[in-house]
DSSP file (Angstrom, degrees, kcal/mol; ACC not computed):
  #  RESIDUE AA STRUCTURE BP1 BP2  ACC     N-H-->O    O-->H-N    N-H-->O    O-->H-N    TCO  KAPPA ALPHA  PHI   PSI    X-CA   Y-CA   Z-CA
    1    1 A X              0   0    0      0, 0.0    83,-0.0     0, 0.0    82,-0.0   0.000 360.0 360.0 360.0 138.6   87.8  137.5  117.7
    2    2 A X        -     0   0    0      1,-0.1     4,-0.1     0, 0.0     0, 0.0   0.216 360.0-105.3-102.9-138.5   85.0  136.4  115.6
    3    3 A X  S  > S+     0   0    0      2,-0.1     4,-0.9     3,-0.1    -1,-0.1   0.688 119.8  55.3-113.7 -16.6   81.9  138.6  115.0
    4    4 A X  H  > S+     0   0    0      2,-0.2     4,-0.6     3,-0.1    -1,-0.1   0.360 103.2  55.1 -93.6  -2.7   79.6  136.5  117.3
    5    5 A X  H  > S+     0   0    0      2,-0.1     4,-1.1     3,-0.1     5,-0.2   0.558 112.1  47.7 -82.9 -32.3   82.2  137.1  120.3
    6    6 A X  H  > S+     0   0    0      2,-0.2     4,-2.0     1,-0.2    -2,-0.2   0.862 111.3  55.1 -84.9 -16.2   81.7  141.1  119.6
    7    7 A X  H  X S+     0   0    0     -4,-0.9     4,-1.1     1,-0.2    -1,-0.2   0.910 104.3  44.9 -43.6 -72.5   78.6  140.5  119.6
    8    8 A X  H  X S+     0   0    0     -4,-0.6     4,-0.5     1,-0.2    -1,-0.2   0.467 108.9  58.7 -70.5   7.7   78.1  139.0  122.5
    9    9 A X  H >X S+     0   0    0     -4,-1.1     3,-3.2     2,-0.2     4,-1.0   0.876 102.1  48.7 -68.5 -69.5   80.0  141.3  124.2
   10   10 A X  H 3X S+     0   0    0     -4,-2.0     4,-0.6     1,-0.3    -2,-0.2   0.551 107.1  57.7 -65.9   8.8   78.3  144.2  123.4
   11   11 A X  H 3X S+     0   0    0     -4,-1.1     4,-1.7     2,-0.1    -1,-0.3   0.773 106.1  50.6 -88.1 -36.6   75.3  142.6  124.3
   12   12 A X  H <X S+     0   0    0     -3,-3.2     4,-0.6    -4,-0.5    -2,-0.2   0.355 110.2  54.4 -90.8   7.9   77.0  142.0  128.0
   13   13 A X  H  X S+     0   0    0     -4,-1.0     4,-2.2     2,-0.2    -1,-0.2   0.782 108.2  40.4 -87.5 -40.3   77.7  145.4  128.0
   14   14 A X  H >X S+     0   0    0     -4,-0.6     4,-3.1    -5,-0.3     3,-0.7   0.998 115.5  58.0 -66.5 -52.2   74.3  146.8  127.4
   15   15 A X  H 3X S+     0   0    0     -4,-1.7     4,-3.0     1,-0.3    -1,-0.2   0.791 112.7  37.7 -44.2 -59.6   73.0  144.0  129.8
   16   16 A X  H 3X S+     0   0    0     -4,-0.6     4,-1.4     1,-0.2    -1,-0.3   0.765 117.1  48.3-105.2  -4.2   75.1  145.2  132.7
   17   17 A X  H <X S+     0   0    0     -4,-2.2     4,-0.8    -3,-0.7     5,-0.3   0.962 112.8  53.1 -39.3 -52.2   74.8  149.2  132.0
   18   18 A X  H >X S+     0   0    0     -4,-3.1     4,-1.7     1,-0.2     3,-1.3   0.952 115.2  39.1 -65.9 -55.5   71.0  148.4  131.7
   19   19 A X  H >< S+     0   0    0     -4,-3.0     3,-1.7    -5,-0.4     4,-0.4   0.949 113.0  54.4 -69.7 -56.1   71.2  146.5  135.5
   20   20 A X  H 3< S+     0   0    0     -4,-1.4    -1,-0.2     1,-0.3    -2,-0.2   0.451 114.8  43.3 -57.1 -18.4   73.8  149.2  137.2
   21   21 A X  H <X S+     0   0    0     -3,-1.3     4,-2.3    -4,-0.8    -1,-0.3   0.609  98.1  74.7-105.5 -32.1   71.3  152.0  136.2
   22   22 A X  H <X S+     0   0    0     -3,-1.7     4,-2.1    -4,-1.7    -2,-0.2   0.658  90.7  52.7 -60.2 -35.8   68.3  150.2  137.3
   23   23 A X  H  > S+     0   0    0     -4,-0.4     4,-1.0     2,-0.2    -1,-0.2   0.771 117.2  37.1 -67.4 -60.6   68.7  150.6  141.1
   24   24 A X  H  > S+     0   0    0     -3,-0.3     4,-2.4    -4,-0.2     3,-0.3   0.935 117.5  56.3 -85.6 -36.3   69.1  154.5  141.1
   25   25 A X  H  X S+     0   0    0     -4,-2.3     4,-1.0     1,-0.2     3,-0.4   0.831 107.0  52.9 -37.6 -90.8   66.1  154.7  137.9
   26   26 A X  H  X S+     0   0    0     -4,-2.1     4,-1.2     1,-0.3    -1,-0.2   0.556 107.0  47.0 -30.9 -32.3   63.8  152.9  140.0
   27   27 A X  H >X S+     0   0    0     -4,-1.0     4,-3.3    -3,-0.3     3,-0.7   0.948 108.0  54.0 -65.6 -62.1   64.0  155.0  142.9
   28   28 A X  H 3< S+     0   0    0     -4,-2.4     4,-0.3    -3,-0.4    -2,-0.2   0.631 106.2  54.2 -67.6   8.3   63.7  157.9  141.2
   29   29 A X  H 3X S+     0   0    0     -4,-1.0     4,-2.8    -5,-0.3     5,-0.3   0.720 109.5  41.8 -93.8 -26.5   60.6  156.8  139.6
   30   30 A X  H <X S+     0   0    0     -4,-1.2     4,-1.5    -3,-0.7    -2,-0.2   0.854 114.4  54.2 -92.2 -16.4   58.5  155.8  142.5
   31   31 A X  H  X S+     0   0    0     -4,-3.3     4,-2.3     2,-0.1    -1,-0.2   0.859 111.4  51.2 -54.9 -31.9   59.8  159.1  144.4
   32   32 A X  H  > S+     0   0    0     -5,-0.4     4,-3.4    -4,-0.3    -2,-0.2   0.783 115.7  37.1 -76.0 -51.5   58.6  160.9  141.2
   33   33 A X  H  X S+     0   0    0     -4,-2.8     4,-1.4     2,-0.2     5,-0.2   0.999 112.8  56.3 -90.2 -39.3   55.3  159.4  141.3
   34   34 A X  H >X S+     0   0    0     -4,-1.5     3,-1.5    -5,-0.3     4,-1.2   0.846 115.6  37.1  15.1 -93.7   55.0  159.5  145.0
   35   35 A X  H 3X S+     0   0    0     -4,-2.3     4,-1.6     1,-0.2    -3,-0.2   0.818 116.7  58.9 -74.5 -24.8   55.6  163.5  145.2
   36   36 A X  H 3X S+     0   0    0     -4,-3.4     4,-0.8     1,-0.2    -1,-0.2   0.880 105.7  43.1 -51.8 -26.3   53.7  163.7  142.0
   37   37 A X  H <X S+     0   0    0     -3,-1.5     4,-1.7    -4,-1.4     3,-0.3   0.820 110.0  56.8 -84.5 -24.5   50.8  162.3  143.4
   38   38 A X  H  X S+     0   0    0     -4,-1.2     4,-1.6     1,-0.2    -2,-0.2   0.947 111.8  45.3 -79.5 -45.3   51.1  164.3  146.7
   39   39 A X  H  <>S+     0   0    0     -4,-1.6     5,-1.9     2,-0.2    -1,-0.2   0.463 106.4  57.5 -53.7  -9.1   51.1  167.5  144.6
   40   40 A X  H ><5S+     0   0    0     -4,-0.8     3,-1.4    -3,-0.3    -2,-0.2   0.946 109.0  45.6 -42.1 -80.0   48.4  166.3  142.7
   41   41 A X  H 3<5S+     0   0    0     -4,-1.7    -2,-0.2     1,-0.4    -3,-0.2   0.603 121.6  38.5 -63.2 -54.1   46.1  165.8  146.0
   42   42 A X  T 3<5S-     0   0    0     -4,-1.6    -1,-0.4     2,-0.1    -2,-0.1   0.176 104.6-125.9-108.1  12.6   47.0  169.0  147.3
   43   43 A X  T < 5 +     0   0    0     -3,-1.4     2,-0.6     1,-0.2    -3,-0.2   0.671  48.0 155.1  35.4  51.6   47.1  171.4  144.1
   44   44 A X      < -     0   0    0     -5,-1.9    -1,-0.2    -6,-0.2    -2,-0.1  -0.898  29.0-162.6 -99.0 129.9   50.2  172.7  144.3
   45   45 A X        +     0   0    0     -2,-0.6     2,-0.8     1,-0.1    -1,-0.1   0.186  56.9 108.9 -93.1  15.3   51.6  173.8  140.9
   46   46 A X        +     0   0    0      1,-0.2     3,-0.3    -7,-0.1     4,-0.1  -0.766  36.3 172.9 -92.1  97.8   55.0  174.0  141.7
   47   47 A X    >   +     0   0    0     -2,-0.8     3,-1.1     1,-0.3    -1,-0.2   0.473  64.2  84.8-110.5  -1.5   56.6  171.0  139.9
   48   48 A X  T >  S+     0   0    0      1,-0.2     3,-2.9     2,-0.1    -1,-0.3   0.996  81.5  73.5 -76.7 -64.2   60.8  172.3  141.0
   49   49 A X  T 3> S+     0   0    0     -3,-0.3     4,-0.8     1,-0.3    -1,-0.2   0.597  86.7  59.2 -52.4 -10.8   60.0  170.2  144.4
   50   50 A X  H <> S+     0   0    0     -3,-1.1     4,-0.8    -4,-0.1    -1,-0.3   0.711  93.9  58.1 -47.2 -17.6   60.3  167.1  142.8
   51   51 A X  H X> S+     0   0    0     -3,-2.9     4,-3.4     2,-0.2     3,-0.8   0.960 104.4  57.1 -96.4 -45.4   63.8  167.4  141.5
   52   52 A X  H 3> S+     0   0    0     -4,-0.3     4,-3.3     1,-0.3    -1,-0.2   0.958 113.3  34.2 -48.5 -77.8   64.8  167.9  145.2
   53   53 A X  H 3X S+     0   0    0     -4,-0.8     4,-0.9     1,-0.2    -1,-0.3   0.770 116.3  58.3 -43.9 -27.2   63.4  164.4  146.7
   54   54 A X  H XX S+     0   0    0     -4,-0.8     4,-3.2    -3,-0.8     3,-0.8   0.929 108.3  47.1 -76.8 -56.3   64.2  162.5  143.2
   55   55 A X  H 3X S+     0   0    0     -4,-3.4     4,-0.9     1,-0.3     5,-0.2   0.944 111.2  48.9 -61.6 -32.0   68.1  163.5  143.7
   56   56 A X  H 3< S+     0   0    0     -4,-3.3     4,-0.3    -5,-0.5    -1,-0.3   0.771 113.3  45.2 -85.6 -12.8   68.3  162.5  147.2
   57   57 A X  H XX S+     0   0    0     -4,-0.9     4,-2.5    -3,-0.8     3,-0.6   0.845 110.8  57.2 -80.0 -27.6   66.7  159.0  146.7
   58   58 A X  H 3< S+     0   0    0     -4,-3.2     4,-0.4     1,-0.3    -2,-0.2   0.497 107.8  38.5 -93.5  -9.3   68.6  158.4  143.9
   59   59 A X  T 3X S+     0   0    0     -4,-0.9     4,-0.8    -5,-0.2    -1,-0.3   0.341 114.0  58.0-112.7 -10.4   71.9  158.8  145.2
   60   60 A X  T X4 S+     0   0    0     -3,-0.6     3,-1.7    -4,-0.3     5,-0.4   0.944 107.5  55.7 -61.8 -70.3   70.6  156.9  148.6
   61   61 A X  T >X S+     0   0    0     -4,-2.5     4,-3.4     1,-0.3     3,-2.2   0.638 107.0  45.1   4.6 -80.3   69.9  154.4  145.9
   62   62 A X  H 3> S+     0   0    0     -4,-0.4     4,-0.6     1,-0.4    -1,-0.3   0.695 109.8  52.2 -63.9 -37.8   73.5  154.4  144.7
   63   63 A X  H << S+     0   0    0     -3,-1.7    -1,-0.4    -4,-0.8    -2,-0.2   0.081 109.6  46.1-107.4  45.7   75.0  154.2  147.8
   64   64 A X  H X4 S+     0   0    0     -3,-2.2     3,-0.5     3,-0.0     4,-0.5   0.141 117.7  55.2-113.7 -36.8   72.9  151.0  149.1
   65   65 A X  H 3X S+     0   0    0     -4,-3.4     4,-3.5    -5,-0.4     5,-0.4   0.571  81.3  90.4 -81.7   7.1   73.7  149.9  145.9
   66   66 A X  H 3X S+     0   0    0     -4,-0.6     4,-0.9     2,-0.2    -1,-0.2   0.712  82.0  50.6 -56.4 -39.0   77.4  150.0  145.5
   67   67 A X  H X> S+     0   0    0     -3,-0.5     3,-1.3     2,-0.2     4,-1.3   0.929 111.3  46.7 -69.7 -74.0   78.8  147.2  146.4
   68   68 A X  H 3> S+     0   0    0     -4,-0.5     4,-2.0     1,-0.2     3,-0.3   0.827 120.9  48.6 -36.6 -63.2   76.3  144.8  144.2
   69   69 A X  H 3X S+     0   0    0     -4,-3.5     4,-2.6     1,-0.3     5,-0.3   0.851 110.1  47.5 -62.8 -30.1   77.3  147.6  141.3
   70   70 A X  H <X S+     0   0    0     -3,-1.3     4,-1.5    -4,-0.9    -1,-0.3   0.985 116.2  43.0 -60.5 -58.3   81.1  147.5  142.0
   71   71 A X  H  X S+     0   0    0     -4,-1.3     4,-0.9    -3,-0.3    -1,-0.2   0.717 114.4  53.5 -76.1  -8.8   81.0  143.6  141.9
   72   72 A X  H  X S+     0   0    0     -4,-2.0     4,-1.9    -5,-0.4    -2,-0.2   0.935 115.8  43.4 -51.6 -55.9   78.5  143.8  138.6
   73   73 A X  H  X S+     0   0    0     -4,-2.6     4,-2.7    -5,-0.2     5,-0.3   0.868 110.5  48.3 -82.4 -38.5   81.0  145.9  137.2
   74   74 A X  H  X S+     0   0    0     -4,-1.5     4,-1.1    -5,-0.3     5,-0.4   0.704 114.1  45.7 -86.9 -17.5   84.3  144.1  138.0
   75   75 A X  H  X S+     0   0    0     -4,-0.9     4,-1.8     2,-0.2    -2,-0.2   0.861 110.8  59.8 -93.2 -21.7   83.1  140.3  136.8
   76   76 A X  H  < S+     0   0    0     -4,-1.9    -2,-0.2     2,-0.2    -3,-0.2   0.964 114.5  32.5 -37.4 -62.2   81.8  142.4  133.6
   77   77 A X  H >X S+     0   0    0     -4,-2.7     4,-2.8     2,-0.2     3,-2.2   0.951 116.5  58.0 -87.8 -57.6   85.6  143.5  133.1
   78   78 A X  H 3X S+     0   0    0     -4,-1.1     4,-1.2    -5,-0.3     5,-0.3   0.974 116.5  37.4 -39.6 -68.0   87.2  140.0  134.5
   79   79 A X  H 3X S+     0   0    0     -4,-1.8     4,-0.6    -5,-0.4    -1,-0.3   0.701 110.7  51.5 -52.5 -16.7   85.3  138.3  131.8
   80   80 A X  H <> S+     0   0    0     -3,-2.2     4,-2.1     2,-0.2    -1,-0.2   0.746 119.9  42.5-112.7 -45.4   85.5  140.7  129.1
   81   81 A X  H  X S+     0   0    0     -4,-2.8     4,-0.6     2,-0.2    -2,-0.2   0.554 110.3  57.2 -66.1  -4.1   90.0  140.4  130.0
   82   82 A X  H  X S+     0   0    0     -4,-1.2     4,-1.6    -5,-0.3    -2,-0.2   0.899 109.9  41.5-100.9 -67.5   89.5  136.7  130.4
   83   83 A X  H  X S+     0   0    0     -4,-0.6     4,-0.9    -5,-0.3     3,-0.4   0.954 112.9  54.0 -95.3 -71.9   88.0  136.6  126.4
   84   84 A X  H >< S+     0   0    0     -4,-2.1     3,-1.3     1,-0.3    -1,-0.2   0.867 110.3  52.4 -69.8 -67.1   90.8  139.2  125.3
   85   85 A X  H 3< S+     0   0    0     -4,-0.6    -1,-0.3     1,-0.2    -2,-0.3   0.899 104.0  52.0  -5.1 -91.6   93.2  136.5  126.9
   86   86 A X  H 3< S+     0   0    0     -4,-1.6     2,-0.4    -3,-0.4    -1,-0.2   0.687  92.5  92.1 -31.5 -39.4   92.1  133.7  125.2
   87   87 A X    <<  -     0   0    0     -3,-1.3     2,-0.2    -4,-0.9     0, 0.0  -0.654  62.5-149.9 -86.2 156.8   92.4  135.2  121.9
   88   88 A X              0   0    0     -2,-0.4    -2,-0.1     1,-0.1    -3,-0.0  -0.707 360.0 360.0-113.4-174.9   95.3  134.9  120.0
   89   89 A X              0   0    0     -2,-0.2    -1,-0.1     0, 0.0    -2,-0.1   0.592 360.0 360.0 -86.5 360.0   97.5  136.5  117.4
């Protein structure tokens, strides 16, 4: 395996961490800014009632997204056992 196969590997690793994370990140930024904005508007200084709304989209998130992540994750690992195949000794 040369040094431009390990390369690109660990490039198609970051690539599909970066996508598998993206799903539950994103929620929990526009819940974030959301209840930020609503505590803004109403001057409440209590900043612990974010964490509550953040967690619960963000694991809704995860489980609308689970299937797309599962099959992200499993051609990741088919491809990456497919190249380990191929090489030989």
């Amino acid at each position: 395996m040369g040094e431009a196969a390990v390369l690109e590997l660990g490039r198609g690793a970051l690539m599909a961490g970066l996508a598998l994370c993206a799903p539950m990140l994103a929620a929990g930024l526009v819940v974030g800014m959301i209840v930020s904005i609503v505590l803004a508007a109403t001057q409440i200084q209590e900043f612990t009632l974010t964490f509550v709304p953040k967690l619960a989209a963000m694991a809704a998130a995860g489980l609308l997204a689970a299937p797309w992540m599962l099959r992200t994750i499993v051609g990741f690992a088919r491809s990456v056992l497919m190249q380990m195949g191929s090489v030989g000794p």
